[in-house]
C-alpha positions as CSV (number, residue, x, y, z in Angstrom):
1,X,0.0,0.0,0.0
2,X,0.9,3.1,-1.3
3,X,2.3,5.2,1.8
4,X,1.4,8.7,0.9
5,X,-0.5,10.5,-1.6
6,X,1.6,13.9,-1.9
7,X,5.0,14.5,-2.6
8,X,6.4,17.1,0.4
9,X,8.7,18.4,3.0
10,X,7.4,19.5,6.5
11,X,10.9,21.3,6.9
12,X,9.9,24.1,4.2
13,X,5.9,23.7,4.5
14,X,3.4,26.0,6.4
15,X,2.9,24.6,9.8
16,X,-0.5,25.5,12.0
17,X,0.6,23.8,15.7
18,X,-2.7,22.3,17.9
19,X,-3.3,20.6,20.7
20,X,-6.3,18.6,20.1
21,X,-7.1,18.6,15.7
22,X,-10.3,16.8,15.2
23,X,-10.9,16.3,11.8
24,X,-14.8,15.8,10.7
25,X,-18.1,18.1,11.4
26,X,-20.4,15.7,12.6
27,X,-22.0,14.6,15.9
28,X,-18.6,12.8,16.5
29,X,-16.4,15.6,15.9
30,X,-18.3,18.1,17.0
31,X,-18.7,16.4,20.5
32,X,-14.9,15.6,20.8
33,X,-14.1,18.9,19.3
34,X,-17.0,21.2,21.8
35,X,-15.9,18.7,25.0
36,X,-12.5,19.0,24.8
37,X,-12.8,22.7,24.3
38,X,-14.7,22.8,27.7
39,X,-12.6,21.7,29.4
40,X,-9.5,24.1,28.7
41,X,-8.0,22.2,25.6
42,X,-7.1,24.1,22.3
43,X,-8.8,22.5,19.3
44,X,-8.1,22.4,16.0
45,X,-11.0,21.3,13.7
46,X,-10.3,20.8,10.4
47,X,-13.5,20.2,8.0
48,X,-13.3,19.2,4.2
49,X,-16.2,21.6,3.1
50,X,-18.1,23.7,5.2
51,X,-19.7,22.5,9.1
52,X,-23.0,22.2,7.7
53,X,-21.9,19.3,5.5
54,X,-22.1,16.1,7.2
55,X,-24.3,12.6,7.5
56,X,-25.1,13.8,10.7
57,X,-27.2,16.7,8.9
58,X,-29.2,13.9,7.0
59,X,-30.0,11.3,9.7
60,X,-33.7,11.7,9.9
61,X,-35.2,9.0,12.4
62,X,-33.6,10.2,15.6
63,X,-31.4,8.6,18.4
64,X,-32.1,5.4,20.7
65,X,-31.9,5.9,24.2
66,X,-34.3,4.4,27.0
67,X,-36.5,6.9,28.1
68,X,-39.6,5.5,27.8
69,X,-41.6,4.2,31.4
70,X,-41.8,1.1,30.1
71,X,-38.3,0.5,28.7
72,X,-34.8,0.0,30.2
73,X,-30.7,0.0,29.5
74,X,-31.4,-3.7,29.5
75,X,-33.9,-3.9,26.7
76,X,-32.2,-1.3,24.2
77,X,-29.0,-3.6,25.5
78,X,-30.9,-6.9,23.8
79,X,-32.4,-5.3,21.0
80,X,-28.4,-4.0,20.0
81,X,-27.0,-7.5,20.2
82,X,-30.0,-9.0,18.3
83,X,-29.8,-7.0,15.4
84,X,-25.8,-7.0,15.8
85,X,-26.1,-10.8,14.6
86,X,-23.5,-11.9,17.4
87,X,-20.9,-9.6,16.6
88,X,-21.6,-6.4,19.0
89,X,-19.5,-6.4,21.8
90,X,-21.7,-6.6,24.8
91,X,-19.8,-4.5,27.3
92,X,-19.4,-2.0,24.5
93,X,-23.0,-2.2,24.1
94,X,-23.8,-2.0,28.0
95,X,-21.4,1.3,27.8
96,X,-23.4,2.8,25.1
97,X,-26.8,2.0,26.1
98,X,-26.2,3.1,29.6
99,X,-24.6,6.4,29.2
100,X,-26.5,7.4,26.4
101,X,-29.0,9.2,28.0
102,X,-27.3,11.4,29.6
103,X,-25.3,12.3,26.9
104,X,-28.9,13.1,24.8
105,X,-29.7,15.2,27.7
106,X,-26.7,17.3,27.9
107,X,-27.4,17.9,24.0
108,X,-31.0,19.3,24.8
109,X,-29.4,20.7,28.1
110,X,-27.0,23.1,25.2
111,X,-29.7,24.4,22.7
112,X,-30.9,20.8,20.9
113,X,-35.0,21.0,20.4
114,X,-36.4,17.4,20.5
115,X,-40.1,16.3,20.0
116,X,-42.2,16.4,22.9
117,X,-45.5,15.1,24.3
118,X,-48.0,17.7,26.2
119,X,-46.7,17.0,29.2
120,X,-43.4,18.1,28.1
121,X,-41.4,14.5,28.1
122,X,-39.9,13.4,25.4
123,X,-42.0,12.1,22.4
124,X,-40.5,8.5,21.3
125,X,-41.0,6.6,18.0
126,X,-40.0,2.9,17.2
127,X,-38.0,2.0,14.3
128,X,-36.8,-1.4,12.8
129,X,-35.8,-4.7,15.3
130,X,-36.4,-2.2,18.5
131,X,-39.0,-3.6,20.9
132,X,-40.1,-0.3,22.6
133,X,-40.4,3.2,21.4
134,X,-37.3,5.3,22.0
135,X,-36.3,6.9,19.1
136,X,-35.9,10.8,20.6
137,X,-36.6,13.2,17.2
138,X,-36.5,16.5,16.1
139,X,-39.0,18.2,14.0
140,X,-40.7,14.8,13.1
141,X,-38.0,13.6,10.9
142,X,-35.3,16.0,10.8
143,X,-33.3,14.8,13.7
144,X,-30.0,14.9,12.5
145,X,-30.3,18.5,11.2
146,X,-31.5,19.9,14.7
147,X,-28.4,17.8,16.5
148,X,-25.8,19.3,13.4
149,X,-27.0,22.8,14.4
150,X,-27.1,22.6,18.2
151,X,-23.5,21.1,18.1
152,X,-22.3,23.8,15.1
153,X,-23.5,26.4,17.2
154,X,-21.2,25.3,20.6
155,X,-18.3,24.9,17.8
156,X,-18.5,28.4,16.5
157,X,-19.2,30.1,20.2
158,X,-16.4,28.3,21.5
159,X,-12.8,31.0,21.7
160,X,-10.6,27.1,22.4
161,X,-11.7,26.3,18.5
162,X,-10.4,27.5,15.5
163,X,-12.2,25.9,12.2
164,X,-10.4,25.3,8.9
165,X,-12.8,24.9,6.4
166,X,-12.3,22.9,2.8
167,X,-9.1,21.7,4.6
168,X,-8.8,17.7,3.2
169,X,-6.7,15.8,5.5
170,X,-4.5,14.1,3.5
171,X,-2.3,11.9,5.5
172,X,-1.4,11.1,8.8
173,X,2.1,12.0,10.2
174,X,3.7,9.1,12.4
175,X,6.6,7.9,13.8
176,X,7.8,4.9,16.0
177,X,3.8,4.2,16.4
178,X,2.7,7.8,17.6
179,X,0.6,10.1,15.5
180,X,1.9,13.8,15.3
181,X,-1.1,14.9,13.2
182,X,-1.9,15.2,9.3
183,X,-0.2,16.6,6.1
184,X,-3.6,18.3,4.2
185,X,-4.5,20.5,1.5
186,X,-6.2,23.7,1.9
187,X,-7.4,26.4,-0.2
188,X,-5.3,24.5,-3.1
189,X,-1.8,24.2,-1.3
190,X,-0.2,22.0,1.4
191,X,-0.1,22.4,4.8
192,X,1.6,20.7,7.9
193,X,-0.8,20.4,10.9
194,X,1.0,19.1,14.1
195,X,-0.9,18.2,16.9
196,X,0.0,16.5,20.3
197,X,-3.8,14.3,20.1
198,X,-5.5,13.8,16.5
199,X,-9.5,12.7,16.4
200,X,-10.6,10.8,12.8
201,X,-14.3,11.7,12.7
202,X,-14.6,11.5,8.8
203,X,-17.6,9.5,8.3
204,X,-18.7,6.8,6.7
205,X,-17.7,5.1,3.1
206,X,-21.3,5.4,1.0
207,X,-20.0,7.0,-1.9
208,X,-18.0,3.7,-3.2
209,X,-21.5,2.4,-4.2
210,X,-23.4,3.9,-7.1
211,X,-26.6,4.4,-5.2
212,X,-26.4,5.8,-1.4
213,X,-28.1,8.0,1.5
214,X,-24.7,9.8,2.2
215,X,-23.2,12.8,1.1
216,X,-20.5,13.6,-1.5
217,X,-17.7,13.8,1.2
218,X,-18.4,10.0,2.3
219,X,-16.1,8.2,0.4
220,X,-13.9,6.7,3.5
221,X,-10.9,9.2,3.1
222,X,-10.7,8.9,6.9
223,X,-10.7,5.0,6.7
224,X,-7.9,5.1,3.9
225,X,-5.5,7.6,5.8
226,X,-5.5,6.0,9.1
227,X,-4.8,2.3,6.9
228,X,-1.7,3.7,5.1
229,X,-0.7,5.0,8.4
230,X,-1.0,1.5,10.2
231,X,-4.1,1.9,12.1
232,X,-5.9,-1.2,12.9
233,X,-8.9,-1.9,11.0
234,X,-11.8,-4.1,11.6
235,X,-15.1,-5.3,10.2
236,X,-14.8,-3.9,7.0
237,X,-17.4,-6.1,5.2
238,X,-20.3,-5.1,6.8
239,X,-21.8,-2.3,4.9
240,X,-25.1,-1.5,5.2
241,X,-27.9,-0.9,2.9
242,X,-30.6,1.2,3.8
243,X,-34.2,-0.6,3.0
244,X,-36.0,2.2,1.8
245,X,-34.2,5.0,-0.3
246,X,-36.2,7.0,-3.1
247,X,-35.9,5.3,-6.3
248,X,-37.2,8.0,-9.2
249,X,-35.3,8.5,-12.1
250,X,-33.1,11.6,-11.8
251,X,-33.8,12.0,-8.1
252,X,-30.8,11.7,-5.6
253,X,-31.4,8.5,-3.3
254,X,-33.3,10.3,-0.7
255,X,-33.6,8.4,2.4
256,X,-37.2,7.1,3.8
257,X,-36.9,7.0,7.0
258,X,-37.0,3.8,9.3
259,X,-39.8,5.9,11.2
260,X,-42.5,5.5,8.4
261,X,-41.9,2.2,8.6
262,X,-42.7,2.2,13.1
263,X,-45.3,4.3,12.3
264,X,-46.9,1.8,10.1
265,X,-46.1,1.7,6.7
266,X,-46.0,-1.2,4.5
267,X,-44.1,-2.3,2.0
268,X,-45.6,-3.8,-1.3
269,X,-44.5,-5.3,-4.6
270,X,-45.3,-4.3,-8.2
271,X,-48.4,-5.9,-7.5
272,X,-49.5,-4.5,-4.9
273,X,-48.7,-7.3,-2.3
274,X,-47.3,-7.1,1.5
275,X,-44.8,-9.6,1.3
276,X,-42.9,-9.0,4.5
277,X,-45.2,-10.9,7.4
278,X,-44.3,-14.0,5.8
279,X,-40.6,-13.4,6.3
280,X,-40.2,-12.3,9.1
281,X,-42.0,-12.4,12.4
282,X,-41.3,-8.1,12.8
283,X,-42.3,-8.3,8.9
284,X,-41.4,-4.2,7.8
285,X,-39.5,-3.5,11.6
286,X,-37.1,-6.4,10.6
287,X,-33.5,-5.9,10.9
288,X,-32.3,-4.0,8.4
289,X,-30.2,-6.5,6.3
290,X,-33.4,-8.5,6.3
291,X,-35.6,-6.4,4.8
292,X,-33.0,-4.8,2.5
293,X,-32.1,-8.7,1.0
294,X,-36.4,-9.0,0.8
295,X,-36.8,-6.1,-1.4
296,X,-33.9,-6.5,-3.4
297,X,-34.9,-10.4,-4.2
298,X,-38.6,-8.7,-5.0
299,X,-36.9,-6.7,-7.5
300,X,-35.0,-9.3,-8.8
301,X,-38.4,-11.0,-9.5
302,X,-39.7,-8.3,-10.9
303,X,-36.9,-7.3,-13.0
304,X,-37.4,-3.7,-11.7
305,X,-35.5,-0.9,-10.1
306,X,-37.8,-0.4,-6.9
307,X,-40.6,-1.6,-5.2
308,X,-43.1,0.7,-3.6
309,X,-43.9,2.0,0.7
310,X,-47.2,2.5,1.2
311,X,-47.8,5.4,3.5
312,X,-51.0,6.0,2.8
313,X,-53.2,4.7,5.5
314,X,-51.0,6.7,8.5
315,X,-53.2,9.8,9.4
316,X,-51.4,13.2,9.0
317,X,-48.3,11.5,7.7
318,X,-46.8,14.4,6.0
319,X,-47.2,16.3,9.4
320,X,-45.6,13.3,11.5
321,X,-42.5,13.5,8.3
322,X,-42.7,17.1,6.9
323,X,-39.4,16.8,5.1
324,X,-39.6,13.6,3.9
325,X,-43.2,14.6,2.4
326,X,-41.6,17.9,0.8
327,X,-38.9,16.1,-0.8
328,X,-40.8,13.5,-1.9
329,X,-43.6,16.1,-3.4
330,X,-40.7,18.2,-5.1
331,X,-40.7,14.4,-7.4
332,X,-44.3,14.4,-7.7
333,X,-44.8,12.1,-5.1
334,X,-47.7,12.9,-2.2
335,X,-47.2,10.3,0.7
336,X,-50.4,10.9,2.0
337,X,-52.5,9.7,-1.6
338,X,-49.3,7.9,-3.7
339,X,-47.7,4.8,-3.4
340,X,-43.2,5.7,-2.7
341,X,-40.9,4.0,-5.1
342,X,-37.9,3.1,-3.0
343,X,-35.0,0.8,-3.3
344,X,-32.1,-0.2,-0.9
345,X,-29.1,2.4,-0.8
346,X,-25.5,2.2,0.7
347,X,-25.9,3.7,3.8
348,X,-23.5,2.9,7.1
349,X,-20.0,1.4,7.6
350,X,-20.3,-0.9,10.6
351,X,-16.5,-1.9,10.4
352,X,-13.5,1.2,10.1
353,X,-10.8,2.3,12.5
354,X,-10.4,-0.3,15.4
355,X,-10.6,1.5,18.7
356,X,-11.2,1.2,22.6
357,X,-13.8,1.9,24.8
358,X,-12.3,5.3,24.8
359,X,-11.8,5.6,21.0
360,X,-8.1,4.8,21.1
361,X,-6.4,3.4,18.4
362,X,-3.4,1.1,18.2
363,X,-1.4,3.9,17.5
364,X,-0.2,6.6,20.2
365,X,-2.4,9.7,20.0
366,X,-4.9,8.7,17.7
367,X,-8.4,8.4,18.0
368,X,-11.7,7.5,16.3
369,X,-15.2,8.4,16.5
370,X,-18.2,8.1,15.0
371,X,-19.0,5.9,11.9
372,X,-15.2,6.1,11.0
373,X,-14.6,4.0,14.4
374,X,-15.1,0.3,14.7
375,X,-15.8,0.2,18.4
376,X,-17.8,-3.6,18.7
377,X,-21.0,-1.7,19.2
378,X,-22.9,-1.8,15.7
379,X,-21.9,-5.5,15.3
380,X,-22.6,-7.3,11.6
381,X,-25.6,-5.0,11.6
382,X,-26.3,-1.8,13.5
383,X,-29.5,-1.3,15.3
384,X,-31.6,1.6,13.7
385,X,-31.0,5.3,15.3
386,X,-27.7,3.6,17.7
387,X,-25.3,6.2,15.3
388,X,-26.2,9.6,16.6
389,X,-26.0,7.7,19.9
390,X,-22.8,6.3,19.4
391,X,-21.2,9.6,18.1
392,X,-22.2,11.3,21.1
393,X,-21.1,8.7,23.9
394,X,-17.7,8.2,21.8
395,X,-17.0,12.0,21.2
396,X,-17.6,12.8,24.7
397,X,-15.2,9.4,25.9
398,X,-12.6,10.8,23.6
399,X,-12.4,14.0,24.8
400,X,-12.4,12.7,28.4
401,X,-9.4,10.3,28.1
402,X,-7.3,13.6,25.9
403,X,-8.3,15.2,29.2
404,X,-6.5,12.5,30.8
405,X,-3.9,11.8,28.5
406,X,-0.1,13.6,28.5
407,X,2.2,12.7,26.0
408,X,5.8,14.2,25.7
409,X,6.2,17.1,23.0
410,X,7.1,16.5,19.3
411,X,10.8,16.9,18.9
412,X,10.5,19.8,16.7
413,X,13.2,18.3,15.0
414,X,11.6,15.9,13.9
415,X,10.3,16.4,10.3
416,X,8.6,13.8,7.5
417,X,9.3,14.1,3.6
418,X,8.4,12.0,0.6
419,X,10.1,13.3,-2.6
420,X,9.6,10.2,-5.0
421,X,6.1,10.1,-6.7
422,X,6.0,10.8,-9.9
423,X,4.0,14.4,-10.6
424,X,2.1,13.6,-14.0
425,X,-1.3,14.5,-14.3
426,X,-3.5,12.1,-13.1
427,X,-6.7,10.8,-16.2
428,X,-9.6,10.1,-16.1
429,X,-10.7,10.3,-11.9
430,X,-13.7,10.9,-12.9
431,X,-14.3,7.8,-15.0
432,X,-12.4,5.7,-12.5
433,X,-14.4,7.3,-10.0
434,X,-17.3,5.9,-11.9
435,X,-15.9,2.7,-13.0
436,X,-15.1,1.7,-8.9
437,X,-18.0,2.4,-7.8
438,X,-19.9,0.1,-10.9
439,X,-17.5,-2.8,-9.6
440,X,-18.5,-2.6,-5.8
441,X,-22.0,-2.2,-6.4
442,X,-21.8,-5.2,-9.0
443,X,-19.6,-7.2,-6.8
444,X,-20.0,-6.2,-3.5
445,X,-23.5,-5.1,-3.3
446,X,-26.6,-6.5,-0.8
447,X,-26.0,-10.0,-2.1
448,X,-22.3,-11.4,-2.6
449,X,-20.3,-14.9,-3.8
450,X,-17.2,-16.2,-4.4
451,X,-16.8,-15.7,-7.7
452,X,-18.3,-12.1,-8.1
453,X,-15.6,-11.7,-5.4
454,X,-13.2,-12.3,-7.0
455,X,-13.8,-11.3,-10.1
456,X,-14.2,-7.8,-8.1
457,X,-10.9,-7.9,-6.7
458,X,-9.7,-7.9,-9.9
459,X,-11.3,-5.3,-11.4
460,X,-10.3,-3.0,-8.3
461,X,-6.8,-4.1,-8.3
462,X,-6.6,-3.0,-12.3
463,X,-7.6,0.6,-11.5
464,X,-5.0,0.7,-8.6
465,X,-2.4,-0.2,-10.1
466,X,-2.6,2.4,-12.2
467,X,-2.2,5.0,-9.9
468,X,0.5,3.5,-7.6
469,X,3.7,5.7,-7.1
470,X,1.5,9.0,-8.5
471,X,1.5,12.0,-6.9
472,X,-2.5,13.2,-6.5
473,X,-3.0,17.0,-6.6
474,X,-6.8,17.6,-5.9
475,X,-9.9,16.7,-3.8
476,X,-11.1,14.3,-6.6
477,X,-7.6,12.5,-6.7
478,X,-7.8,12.2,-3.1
479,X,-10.6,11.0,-3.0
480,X,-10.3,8.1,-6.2
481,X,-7.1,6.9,-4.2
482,X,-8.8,6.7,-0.6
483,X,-12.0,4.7,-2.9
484,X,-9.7,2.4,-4.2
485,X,-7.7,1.4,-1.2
486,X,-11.3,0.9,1.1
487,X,-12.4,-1.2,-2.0
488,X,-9.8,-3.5,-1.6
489,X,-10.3,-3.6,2.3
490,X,-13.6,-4.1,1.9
491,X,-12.9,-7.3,-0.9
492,X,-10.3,-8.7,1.4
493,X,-12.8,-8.6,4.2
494,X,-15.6,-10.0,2.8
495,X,-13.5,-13.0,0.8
496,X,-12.3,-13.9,4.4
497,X,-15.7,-14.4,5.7
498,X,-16.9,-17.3,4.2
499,X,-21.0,-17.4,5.6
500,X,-23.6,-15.1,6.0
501,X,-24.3,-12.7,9.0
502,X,-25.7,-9.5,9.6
503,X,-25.2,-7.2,6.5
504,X,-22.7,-9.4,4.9
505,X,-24.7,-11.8,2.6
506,X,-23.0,-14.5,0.6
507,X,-25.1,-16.7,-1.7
508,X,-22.4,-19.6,-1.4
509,X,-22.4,-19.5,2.5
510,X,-26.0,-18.4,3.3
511,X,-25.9,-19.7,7.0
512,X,-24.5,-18.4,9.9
513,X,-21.1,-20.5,11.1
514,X,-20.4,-20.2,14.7
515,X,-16.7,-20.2,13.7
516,X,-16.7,-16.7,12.6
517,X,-18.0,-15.4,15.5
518,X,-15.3,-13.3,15.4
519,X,-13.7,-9.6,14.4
520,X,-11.3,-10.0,11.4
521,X,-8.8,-7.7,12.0
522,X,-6.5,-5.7,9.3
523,X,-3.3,-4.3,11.0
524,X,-0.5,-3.3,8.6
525,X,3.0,-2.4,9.0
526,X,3.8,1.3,10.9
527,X,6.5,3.1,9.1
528,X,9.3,5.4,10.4
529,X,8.3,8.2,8.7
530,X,11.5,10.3,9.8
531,X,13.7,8.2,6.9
532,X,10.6,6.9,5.2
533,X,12.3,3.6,4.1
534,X,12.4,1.8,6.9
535,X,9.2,-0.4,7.8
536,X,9.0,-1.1,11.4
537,X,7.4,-3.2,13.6
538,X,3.5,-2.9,14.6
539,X,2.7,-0.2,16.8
540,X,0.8,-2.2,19.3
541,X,-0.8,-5.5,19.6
542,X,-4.2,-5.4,18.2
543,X,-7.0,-4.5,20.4
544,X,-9.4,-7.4,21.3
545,X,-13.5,-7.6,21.5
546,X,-14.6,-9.6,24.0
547,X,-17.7,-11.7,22.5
């Protein structure tokens, strides 16, 4: 693997020194960044476009946490391992579960509006494989915006932060197994960003697929950085695809929330026909991976590009989801009277950066959060509305052990360099761009096999090779090279795991096998970065999850 992505010299580059940089503008990274800054640290928060761009800022169902009178840490505990197919760490989950409501409390405690009932509690909805209501939301459906603002508006009334926007981190600096922060580019040059503690909160890896809920920015730059740097990786087959996406032509895939679905809405064929009861015992509230596999197989059938949600009998629906019913009106579509065309959409990276239960990383002074993390909590398959959750227990746990946490100061003699990559212009990114993301969804999509593994593997490991020992120059460069190297993570991964669980489906193994009740792990060599020749060993053992 390719070690960086830029030719450079921190001896002769413009150098911006932090304590803390936190690099991502969602719940994650607005948490670690607005915590830490409590509490007396200096932050650097570095954000690829502007703070308002983030998958936070599209999550529409809400976050689980057990507030309800008639529901307990316990319950939400179950319901997290269940739908985590056997892989969610259980002390993790107990962690998350447990904490999480006060962590939802201080958010509404600092300016967040939630949904409430007359008597002023919280209002709660139910979403997919959850056996009570606790979904806390915003505004019916536009939970994720409310929580982006709240947190954006700490950030920018905070004097500890200072926010570079478009700054695109675009590799980590390390040596002897400590992080010292991140080479990126802003504004269109090069910059060296030393920091004592460095936060990946860079989102999820949607964009490698065709269609997808996430924004342009989710294309696992974080994922790729923190690999070629020798972070520990883990879980990197299990994407998930979202059930219920908007499927018009010309329309962006538009999520449908899980909530339409707890509030009652069914989901019918071509012809008209329920076909979830007989499935599945929660028929349309089935774990996710379920009912994504059931609508993609009804397709199949059908030879068609969606199916249809039928809203139609919930009373005042486009009041209970006012943004999902404007969207879905700017396409001609009126929940209330028409049938919704949807299909299943890349939506969440359950796997990334292997950390703690304090979002540390195998290497010293580095830290993940958010869907970038792998912490053992979201399993094979995460549990509807546990993201928001899990970005605001983790953010809050990283900034607490930073707060805890004195390493020695950088020797500022110390400096990195890489001078050999070759500067011609890279060709056609944006066909390559293209052309990757045809292979995973063809290969790699809802339903996979050996051979279509394979045969994808290939096909990714052409358009790499192609760019090895380049020098990229923009954003879009960046952002082919970090596709391509989480493509092949994600092919290693998934050849490895020979059955089916959770959100990784393989037509030649369709049964659970107990002996992969396990993480895979992906730890690669750490280099000394001071010389840049010399490959050393591991940082650190791997980190465990306890099953």
């Amino acid at each position: 693997m390719q070690r960086y992505l830029m030719n450079f010299n921190t001896r002769n580059m413009e150098t911006r020194n932090t304590e803390c940089l936190v690099v991502g503008s969602g719940v994650a990274g607005l948490t670690a960044a607005v915590q830490l800054a409590r509490h007396g640290h200096h932050v650097l928060l570095a954000v690829r476009d502007t703070l308002a761009d983030s998958n936070t800022a599209k999550a529409q169902g809400g976050i689980a946490a057990s507030f309800g009178k008639d529901d307990n840490p316990a319950l939400h505990l179950q319901d997290t391992l269940t739908a985590g197919a056997g892989l969610s760490d259980e002390s993790v989950s107990q962690l998350v579960v447990t904490e999480g409501p006060d962590d939802i409390r201080w958010l509404a405690n600092n300016g967040a509006e939630f949904d409430r009932t007359e008597d002023g509690s919280l209002a709660l909805g139910r979403e997919g494989c959850h056996s009570r209501n606790r979904i806390v939301h915003s505004h019916g459906d536009a939970t994720g915006a409310e929580v982006a603002r709240a947190l954006t508006v700490l950030a920018a009334t905070e004097p500890n932060i200072r926010t570079l926007e478009g700054c695109y981190i675009v590799d980590l600096l390390t040596h002897e197994g400590r992080c010292y922060g991140a080479i990126a580019l802003w504004h269109g040059r090069k910059i060296c960003l030393r920091a004592q503690h460095t936060v990946l909160a860079t989102g999820g890896l949607g964009r490698l697929f065709l269609h997808t809920t996430n924004p342009e920015g989710a294309t696992g730059s974080g994922t790729a950085l923190a690999a070629r740097a020798g972070a520990a990786l883990a879980d990197m087959e299990f994407v998930q695809f979202h059930p219920t996406a908007l499927a018009l032509p010309g329309c962006p895939n538009f999520l449908i929330s899980e909530a339409v679905r707890g509030a009652g809405a069914h989901l019918v064929n071509l012809d008209g026909k329920r076909f979830m009861p007989p499935l599945h015992p929660m028929a349309e509230l089935a774990p996710r991976d379920v009912v994504a596999r059931c609508i993609f197989q009804e397709m199949t059938k059908a030879n068609a590009p969606h199916i249809w949600l039928d809203a139609r009998h919930i009373k005042n629906a486009a009041k209970l989801f006012p943004m999902i019913a404007a969207t879905c009106r700017e396409y001609g579509v009126d929940i209330e009277n028409d049938l919704i065309p949807i299909a299943p959409a890349a939506h969440y990276m359950m796997g990334g950066i292997k950390t703690d239960t304090w979002g540390r990383t195998n290497l010293t002074g580095l830290y993940a959060c958010g869907e970038a993390a792998c912490t053992g909590l979201q399993g094979a398959n995460r549990l509807a509305s546990n993201s928001l959750l899990e970005g605001l227990v983790f953010g809050r746990r990283v900034a607490t052990i930073i707060g805890k946490t004195r390493l020695p100061q950088a020797d500022r003699g110390l400096y990195w360099r890489e001078e050999n990559l070759s500067e011609a212009p890279l060709e056609s990114v944006t066909e390559d761009c293209r052309r990757s993301q045809e292979i995973m969804s063809r290969y790699l999509g809802i339903t996979r096999n050996a051979a279509d593994l394979t045969r994808g593997k290939e096909k990714i490991l052409d358009l790499t090779k192609r760019y090895e020992g380049c020098a990229a120059h923009t954003p879009e460069e960046l952002d082919l090279r970090a596709r391509l190297t989480c493509d092949l993570l994600i092919v290693h991964a998934a050849m490895r795991r020979q059955e089916s669980r959770g959100a990784h489906y393989r037509s030649d193994f369709p049964q659970k096998d107990d002996a992969y009740r396990k993480h895979f792990s992906d730890t690669r060599p750490v280099y000394d970065d001071a010389q840049n020749i010399k490959e050393e060993k591991t940082a650190a053992a791997a980190i465990g999850f306890a099953l």
